[in-house]
Every structure is written in structure tokens, then in C-alpha cells.
N, C-alpha and C positions, 0 to 999 in steps of 0.2 A: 681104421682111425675114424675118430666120429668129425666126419665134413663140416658138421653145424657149427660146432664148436672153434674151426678151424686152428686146427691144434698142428703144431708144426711137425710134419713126419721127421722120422729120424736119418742122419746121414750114413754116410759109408766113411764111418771112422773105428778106428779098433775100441770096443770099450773098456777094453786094461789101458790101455795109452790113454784114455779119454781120464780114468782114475788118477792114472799118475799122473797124468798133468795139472789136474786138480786139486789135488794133495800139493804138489812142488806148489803149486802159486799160494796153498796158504801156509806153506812153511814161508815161502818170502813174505808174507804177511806177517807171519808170528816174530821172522828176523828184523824187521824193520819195528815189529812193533817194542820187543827185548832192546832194541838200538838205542829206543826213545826213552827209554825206563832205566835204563842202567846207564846213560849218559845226562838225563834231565837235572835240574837245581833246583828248582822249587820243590817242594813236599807232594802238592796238587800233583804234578807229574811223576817225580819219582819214585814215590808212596802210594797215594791214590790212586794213580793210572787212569785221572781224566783224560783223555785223549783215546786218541784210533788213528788208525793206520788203514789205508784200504789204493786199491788199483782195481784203476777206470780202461777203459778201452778206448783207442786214440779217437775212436767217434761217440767217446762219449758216453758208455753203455758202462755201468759199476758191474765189474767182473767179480772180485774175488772181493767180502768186507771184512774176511778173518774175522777176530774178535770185538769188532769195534763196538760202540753203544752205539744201540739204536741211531740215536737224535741223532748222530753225527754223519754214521754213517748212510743214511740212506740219503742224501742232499750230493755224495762228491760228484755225481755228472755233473749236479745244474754248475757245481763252480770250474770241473773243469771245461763247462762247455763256453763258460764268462770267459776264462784263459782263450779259448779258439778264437772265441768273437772277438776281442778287444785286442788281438796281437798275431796279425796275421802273417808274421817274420816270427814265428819259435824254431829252436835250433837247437842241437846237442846242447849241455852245459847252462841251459836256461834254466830257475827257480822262479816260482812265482808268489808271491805274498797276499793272501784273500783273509779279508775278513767281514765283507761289506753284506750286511741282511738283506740287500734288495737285491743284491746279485748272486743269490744262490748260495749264501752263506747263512747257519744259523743265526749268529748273536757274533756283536765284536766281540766279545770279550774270546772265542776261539778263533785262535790263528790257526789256518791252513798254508800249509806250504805242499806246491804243488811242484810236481818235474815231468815234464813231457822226454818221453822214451823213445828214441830212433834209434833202429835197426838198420843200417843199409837205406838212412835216409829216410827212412817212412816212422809216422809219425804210430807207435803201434799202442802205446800203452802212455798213460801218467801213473806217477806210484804220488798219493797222497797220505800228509801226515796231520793233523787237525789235534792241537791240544786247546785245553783252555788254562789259558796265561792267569797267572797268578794276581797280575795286576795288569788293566789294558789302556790307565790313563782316564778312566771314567771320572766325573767330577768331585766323587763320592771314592773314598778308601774303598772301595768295593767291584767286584765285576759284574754285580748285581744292583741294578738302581727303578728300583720299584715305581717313585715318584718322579722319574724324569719324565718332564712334559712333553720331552722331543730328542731329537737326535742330539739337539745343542745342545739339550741342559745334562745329556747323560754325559757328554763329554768325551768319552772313546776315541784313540785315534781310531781310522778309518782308512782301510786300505782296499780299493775297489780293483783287484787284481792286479798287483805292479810285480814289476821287475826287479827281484832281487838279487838275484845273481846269472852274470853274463859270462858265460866260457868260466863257469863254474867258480867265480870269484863272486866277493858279495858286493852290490849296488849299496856303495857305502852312504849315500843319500840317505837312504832310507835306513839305516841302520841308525845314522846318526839322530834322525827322528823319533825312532824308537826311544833312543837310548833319552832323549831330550823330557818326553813329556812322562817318562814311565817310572814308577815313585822308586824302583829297585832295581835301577837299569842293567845290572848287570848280570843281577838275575833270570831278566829276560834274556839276554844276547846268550848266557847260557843256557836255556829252553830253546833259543831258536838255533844252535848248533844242534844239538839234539836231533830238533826236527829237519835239517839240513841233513844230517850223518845217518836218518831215517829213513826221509824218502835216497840219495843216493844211494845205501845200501839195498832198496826195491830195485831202481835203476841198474845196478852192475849185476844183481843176478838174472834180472828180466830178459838182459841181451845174451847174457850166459844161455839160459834158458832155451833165447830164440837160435841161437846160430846152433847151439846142438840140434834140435828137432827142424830144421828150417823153419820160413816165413810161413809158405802154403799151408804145414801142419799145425804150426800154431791157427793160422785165422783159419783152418777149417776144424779146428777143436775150439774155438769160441763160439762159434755160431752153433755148433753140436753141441757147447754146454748150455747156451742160454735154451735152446730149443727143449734139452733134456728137464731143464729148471720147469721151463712153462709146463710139458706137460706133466712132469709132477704135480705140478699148483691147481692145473686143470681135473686131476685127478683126486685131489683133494678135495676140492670145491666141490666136484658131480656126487660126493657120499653124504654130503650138508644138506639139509632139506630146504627145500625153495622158501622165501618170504622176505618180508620188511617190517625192520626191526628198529625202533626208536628208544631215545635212551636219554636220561637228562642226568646232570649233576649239578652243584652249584662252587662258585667257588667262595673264599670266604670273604666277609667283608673286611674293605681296604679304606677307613676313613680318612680325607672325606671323599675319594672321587668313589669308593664305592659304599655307598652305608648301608647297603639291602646284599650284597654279595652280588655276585654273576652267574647266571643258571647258563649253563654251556650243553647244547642239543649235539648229538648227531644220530644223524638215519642211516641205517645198514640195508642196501639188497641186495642179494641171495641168488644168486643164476648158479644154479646147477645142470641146467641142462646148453646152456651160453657159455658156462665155464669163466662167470665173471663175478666178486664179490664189488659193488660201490660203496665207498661212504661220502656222504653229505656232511658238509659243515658248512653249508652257505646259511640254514636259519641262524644266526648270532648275529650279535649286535656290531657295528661301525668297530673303525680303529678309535681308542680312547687315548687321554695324553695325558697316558700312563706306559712305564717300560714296561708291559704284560704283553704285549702285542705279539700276535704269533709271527717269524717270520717264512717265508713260504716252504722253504726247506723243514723249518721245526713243523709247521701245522703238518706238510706231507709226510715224514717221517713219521709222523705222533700216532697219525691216526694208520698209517701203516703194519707201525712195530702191535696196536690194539688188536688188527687183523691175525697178523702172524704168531701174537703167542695164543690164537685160537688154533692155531692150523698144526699140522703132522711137522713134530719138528724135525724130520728128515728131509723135508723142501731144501733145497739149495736156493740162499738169498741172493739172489742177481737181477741183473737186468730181465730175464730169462723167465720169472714168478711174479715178480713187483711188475709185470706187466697186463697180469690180470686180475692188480684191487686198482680200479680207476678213484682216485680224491678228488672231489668236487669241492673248490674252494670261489670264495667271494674275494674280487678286488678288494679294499677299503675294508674288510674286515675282521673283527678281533682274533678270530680262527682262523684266516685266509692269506690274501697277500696285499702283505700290508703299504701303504699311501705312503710315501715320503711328505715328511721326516719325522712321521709316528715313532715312536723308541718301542725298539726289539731287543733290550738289551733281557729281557728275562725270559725270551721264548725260550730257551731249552728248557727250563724249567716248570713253574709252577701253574699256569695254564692248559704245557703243554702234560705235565703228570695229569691232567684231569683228563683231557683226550684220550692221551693211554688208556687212565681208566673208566672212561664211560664208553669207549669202544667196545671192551677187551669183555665188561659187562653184561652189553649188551646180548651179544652172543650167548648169554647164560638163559636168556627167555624163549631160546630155540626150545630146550628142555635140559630135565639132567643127564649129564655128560658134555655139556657145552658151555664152552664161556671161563671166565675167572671171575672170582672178587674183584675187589679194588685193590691196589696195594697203598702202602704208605705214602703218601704225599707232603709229610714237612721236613723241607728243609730247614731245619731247625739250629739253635747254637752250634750242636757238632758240625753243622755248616756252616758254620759263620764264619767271615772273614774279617780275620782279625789282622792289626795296626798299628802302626808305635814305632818308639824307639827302642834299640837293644842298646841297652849298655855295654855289653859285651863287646860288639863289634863298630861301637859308637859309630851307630849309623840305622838308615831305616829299617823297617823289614816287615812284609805284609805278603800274608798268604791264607789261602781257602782249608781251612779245618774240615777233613773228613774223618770224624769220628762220630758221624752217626751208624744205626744198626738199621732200624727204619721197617715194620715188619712186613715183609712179603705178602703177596696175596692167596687165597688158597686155592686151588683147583678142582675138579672133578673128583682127582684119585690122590691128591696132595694137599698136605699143610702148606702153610705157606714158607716161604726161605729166609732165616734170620738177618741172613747180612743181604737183606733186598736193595739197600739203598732210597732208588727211586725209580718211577716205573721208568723213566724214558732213558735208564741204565741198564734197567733188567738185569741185575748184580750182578754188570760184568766190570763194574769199577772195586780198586781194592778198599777197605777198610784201612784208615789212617792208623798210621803206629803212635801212642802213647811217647813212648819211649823215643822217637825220632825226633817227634814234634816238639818236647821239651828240650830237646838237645838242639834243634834247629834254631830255636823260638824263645822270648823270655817267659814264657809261660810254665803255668804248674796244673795239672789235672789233678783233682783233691777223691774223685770217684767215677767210675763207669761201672754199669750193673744192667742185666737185662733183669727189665721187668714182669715179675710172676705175674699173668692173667692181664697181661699188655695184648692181647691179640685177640682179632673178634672171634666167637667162639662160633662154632659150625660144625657138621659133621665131620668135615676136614676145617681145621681151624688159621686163621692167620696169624702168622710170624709176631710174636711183641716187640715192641720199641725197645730203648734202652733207656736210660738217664743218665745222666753227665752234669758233671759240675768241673768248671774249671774258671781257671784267672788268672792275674799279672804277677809275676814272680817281685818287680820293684818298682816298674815305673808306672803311669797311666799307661792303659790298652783301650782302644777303640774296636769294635766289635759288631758289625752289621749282618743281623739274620734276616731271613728272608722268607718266614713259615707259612705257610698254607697248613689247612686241615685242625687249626687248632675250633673254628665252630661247627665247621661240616667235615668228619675223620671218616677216612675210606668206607664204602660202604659193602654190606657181602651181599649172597647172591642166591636165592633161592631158599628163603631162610635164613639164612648165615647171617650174624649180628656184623654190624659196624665197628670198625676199631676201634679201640680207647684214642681220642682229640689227644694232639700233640700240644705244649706249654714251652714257655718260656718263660723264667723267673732272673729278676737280680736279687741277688744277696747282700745286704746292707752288713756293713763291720758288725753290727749292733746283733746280726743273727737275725734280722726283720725278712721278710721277704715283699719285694714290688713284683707282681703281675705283670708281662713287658705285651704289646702288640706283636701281632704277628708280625710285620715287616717294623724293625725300628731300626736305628743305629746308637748302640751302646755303648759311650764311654765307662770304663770301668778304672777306679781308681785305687792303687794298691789295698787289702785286705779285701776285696769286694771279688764277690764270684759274681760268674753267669750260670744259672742251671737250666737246662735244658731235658724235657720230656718226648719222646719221639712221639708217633702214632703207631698201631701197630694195623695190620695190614685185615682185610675183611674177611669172615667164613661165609663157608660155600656151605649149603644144607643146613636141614634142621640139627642144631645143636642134641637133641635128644636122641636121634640117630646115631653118633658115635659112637664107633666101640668101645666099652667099657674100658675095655682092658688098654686099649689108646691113652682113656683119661688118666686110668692109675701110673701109667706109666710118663703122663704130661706130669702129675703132682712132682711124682717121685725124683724127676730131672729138675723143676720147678719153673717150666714149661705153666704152669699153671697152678692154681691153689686148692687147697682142700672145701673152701668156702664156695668156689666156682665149681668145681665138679660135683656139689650138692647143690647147688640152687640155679646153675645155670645148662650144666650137663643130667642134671636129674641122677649122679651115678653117687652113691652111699657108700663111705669107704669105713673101714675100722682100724685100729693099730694107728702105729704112727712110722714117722719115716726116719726119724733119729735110731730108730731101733732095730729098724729095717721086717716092722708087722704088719705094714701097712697093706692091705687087701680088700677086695670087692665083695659087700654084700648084696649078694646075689638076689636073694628075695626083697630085700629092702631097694634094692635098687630099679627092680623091674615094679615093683608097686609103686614107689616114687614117679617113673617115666609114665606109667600108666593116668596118674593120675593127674599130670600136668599133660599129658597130650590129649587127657578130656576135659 
């Protein structure tokens, strides 16, 4: 084993036992996370599947993150390790409530609920459940407030790791709280069973788990997996060629605190022969007061998750890998960790999508074979969250619309993935149901369409947006989006063109259409839609390099248009596709390429 590197040798554990134990914890992961989804109320959970589910190690170390998103999951030490510090009496049958950005937690608007796991008395595991609540009490109909000047003006309740449930009963205090400031209270106490009936169900197989194999073999199969993780990563790293790598993006302008946009830096070094990759994000500007602010969790994770979908994705993500990208973050900084009482209420979002992607980019100037585009970056109307009264159930009702498509980035040897979302999800969130949402919702969706030649075009190209039009079935709806990328749209990478800029339109009775800003909030009055354009995600390489037969077969699905494969792919088709003639001229289309590549 290479000394220099100090790569952890391997133990004296069986490595079939070392499998299956590995697999059992992320079946308990996949259990608790099915717990959360098939018991949730709001749509955001039980449709969507914002949230994750992950289990930590009683010191703290993120063992197992199953399927979580990124953003969320890579922060559960720092807040279980808030849990050790602030409550030095934990005990069987304790929950804990975290939702506080300075202490290890993304953004209030996601609750975490936390359960420290004893075995024979020892404090061996937390199983964590982290959704983002529908509504968290922010000042604004929204869990997203763009123009909060501070933590005051966003409003959020705020829960700096409390005790919610004692001998497995719930700390009615705080529920009452909940239930007091939150616009749809009961909607919440039904998310937070959920997440209750979540992480417990982690907890009762955990101990299952441990009293079959004993204590000794569990804690000497954790240390055997994190060590296995690390020198995977280490392995990884030493095939990347050494160097430092700079990278910039911008984000879009936010009038008026931003009217020139925000150019967001970071620096990549490269140890391969150290076995360490860094990223920098200490060049960026101060915390501003605005909710854009990273919080320590979101910036760590962001620029984390940019590394890893560079990397062999047979790495196991643990503590064990995530310990050789060291993130260099700024106190007081808009990338970094943020100054009380700066608002973080949109770190997981659209700052932090830009991170994703000028990391993930970066990597692309090693050479070809490395790196990604950019992906999709606006959360857009399909994400909007939308407000109001239901007549139906005469009463409130506000929830996060996931019916964006949002195009994917492209990669080395890939298109990019339709249902991308956003990078700091990396499409492991669901696509919202149509059909649920109007049955949950007074709302009516009038169209959704993916759009032909929505993706930037590249040798491998990226994913197109969609478009969506939707509105209030009878009463006023209130509707706050929150887009990025509609003046700077994902960018590609080595060649590869920029996605088509995401939009936001109102629809006037009259059929007129208004231009909306990026961040606005939307009242909309019955007759009146919202229409929304996604971005679509960046290409990777020269667009003229692609295989012909790729293009015909992008027309042909409508992946892209006949107008784009002549004047942007250089590829000359004939026939048509209603008839099914549609084919490649071969000479025409190599003299075309020829002579836009001179």
C-alpha cells in the first residue's frame, strides 16, 4: 500500500459479511425511506420525494446515505453531531427536531428528524429523516424567500436541535408550535409522523441488525467500510492527472440587490499522487441580505456532490471517500459559512445549482473524457409554490409544484437525463403527478410538452426542458417562483453549446402574454395562467462530431428538430418522419460538416 498517501490498510473482516452488511443498511435505508413516501400528506413528499433518509454513526461519521439527494444528504453528521453537543442526556425513545442553517442544517424550510440508536446502551447509530415541508412558516406563502434580508424577515420557525419526543412520545410544546405558525398545520404534523414512523422504523431494524451480528462485528465492519470507501476514492483520484483548475459562472441578475448578476469562482486541486482532490470557494463575495446565502451544509455538499459525479460511480459515499475532497470554505461568505442572521433560506437551491455546476465543469478542462456540462438550473413555475383557498375543502392549502423536467447535463459518453430536475438532486427526486396535483389542489394544468431542440447541442447533447402552463380552477392562486438561468442558461463544455435560458410568462384572460422575473411572486386570478419554460441542460463536445445516426434518431423521437440537425449538427436529412422516410444524406451531410468545420 502506497505509505505517502496514507491509505488505510484493510482489516481482518470477511468480505461477503462486509457485502451483506452493506446491502442490509441500505435496504434499512430504502425502508425508512418507502416509510416516508407512502405515509407523507403533502404532494412535495409523497409525489415528489423531496426528502432523504440517511444513518449516521453514534460518532458522527455518515455511514450509509441510500438514495438521498445530494444537498441533504451529505450535511447529516454536522446536525447529528449539533444533537451530541447540545444534549448530553440522549436516551432510548429520544427524537430530535433540527432545522437551524448555522447548525449543520441546510435551510429551515427542511426538517430533520433525528433518533439516536442504543444497543445495550451504547449510543451506536442515528437513523435521520430530512424532508422539505411544504410550508415552514416563512413570511412569504413560500419555503423559498429570495429577498429576505435576514433571518427575521424570512420568517421560518426555527428549530436549533430540540426535543421532540421523550420515551417515544411527542414533546407536545413543540408540536403545538408547529402547528401554531404553519399556514396548513395539519398537513405538517402529517409529514412529521412520516418522518417519525421513518427514522423509528431505521431504529428497530438497526438493533435487529446489531444483536444478530453482535456489537464487536458491527463496529469492526464500519471502520472496515469507511477504510474500504477511502481507498476506493484514493484509487480513483491517483488515475486523474495532477493540476489546478479554475472555473467561473455567473448567476443571474436579482434587481435590485443584484443588477450586474453574481460571478461565483471555484478552484479544483488535483493530488493524485497525495490521494486528495480540494475545492476552494473562499474567492466570493461577503454574505448579502439576501436568502441566496449558502449554508455551511448546502456550500459543503454542493461543491462535494460537483466532485463526485466527476468520479467512478462505484465509490461508496461515506464518511470513508468524502474524506479525501477537503472544501475550503469562508466565514461570512456567500459560498461559505454563513454570519448570523444572513438568510439561508435558498441555499439548497439556486446558488447552490451553480456550485454543482461550475465544479462538475470544471473538471471538463482536464481534457476529453472528464468533467460534465452544466445541468439545468431554473427552478422555474413547475416549481412554484403555489397558495390559496380550496373551496373544496374550505380551507387553506399550499404546496411546492414539482412538475418541472429541467434538462440534464451531458457527459463524456452521455446525453444528458430528461427528468434531471436540478443538479443539487441529480434526478433522484420524483417528477410531480399531473393527475395528483389536481386532485390534491384547486388547480388545472392546461399543457406539458417536452420541448424539441430545448437542449444544448454537443457531441453528446443535453436533456431539453419542458413547458407547462397551468392555473386556478376558481379562486385567486398565489404562486412564487424562484428561477435562475433564465439570462445566464447552463453552460456546455468543451465545445458543447449552452442550453436554451429558462422563462416565465403570465397569461392575461385577454390571451396577452407579461414577461414575469426571475424570482417574483404571482398572484394569479381565475382565467389567468402561469406558463413556464424550463432550461435545458449543456452539450459536451463539438456539436459536429455527433453521430449522424444519433441525430436522426434525436429528430425522429423529437429529441430535437430537422432545422437543428441541419444548421446546428451540420447532419442533411431527406424524407419526412410522418411517413416514416426520413434518412441520412450521407454526402450531403459530410460536405456540409466539412465545410462548417473550415
Amino acid at each position: 500500500m502506497n505509505e505517502a498517501k496514507k491509505v488505510p490498510l484493510a482489516r481482518e473482516i470477511d468480505p461477503i459479511l462486509m457485502a451483506v452488511l452493506a446491502n442490509r443498511l441500505n435496504a434499512i435505508v430504502r425502508e425508512m425511506a418507502n416509510t416516508l413516501l407512502k405515509t407523507a400528506r403533502s404532494a412535495v413528499l409523497a409525489v415528489v420525494r423531496d426528502f432523504s433518509c440517511s444513518i449516521v454513526t453514534g460518532d458522527n461519521r455518515l455511514l450509509c446515505p441510500g438514495e438521498g439527494l445530494p444537498v441533504h444528504i451529505f450535511g447529516s453528521s454536522l446536525q447529528s453531531q449539533s444533537m451530541c453537543d447540545l444534549h448530553a442526556d440522549l436516551a432510548p425513545g429520544d427524537a430530535f427536531l433540527h432545522n437551524d442553517p448555522y447548525l449543520g442544517n441546510t435551510h429551515a424550510a427542511d426538517h430533520m428528524v433525528m433518533v439516536p440508536v442504543f444497543v445495550d446502551g451504547q449510543h451506536l447509530f442515528t437513523t435521520c429523516a430530512k424532508a422539505h415541508m411544504a410550508d415552514c412558516g416563512n413570511s412569504i406563502p413560500s419555503t423559498y424567500h429570495a429577498y429576505a434580508r435576514d433571518i427575521y424577515e424570512e420568517g421560518a420557525l426555527i428549530f436549533p436541535c430540540v426535543r421532540i419526543q421523550r420515551e417515544y412520545a411527542d414533546v407536545g410544546d413543540i408540536i403545538r408550535m408547529c402547528k401554531r405558525r404553519i399556514r396548513v398545520p395539519e398537513q405538517w404534523y402529517g409529514d412529521y409522523l412520516a418522518q417519525i414512523g421513518s427514522a423509528r422504523i431505521g431504529e428497530r431494524r438497526l438493533v435487529e441488525l446489531t444483536r444478530r451480528y453482535g456489537i464487536e462485528t458491527i463496529r469492526a465492519f464500519i471502520e472496515e467500510w469507511f477504510a474500504y470507501s477511502e481507498r476506493r476514492m484514493v484509487d480513483a483520484i491517483s488515475k486523474m492527472p495532477k493540476g489546478k483548475l479554475s472555473n467561473t459562472t455567473t448567476y443571474d441578475p436579482l434587481p435590485p440587490v443584484l443588477p450586474d448578476g453574481l460571478p461565483i469562482r471555484v478552484d479544483v486541486a488535483v493530488d493524485p499522487d497525495g490521494g486528495y482532490i480540494d475545492v476552494d470557494l473562499t474567492h466570493n463575495p461577503d454574505n448579502m441580505d439576501f436568502g441566496l446565502n449558502e449554508s455551511l451544509a448546502c456550500a459543503t455538499s454542493n461543491a462535494m456532490c460537483g466532485v463526485f459525479n466527476c468520479m467512478d460511480p462505484d465509490v461508496p459515499h461515506n464518511a470513508g471517500s468524502f474524506s479525501r475532497v477537503r472544501v475550503h470554505l469562508r466565514e461570512g461568505c456567500i459560498t461559505g459559512i454563513p454570519k448570523f442572521p444572513h438568510s439561508c433560506s435558498m441555499a439548497t437551491t439556486n446558488i447552490g445549482d451553480r456550485i454543482v455546476n461550475v465544479t462538475q465543469a470544471a473538471f471538463a478542462s482536464i481534457g476529453d473524457g472528464h468533467g460534465l456540462a452544466e445541468g439545468s438550473i431554473g427552478m422555474g413555475a413547475g416549481a412554484g409554490v403555489i397558495s390559496g383557498i380550496d373551496w373544496r375543502r374550505n380551507g387553506p392549502f399550499i404546496n411546492q409544484e414539482w412538475l418541472v423536467t429541467n434538462g440534464g447535463p451531458a457527459t463524456p459518453d452521455t446525453d444528458g437525463w430528461l427528468n434531471y430536475g436540478l443538479p443539487v438532486a441529480a434526478g433522484l427526486m420524483y417528477r410531480g403527478s399531473v393527475e395528483v396535483d389536481e386532485s390534491k389542489y384547486p388547480i388545472l394544468v392546461k399543457q406539458l410538452r417536452v420541448i424539441p431542440g430545448g437542449g444544448g447541442a454537443g457531441r453528446m447533447r443535453g436533456a431539453p426542458g419542458s413547458e407547462l402552463v397551468y392555473g386556478p380552477r376558481r379562486d385567486p392562486m398565489t404562486v412564487v417562483v424562484s428561477c435562475d438561468g433564465q439570462v445566464h442558461p447552463p453552460q456546455g463544455v468543451r465545445g458543447g453549446q449552452a442550453g436554451p435560458a429558462a422563462a416565465t410568462y403570465r397569461i392575461k384572460r385577454d390571451g396577452s402574454e407579461e414577461k414575469l422575473p426571475g424570482v417574483v411572486e404571482c398572484r394569479l386570478e381565475p382565467g389567468e395562467w402561469i406558463r413556464g419554460v424550463d432550461a435545458g441542460g449543456g452539450g459536451y463536445g463539438n456539436p459536429l462530431e455527433r453521430d449522424p445516426r444519433r441525430v436522426l434518431r434525436d429528430v425522429i423521437e423529437h429529441w430535437e428538430t430537422a432545422e437543428r440537425a441541419r444548421d446546428v449538427y451540420g447532419v442533411v436529412l431527406t424524407g419526412s418522419v410522418g411517413d416514416d422516410t426520413l434518412a441520412i444524406d450521407e454526402a450531403a451531410t459530410a460536405a456540409r460538416r466539412k465545410a462548417r468545420a473550415g
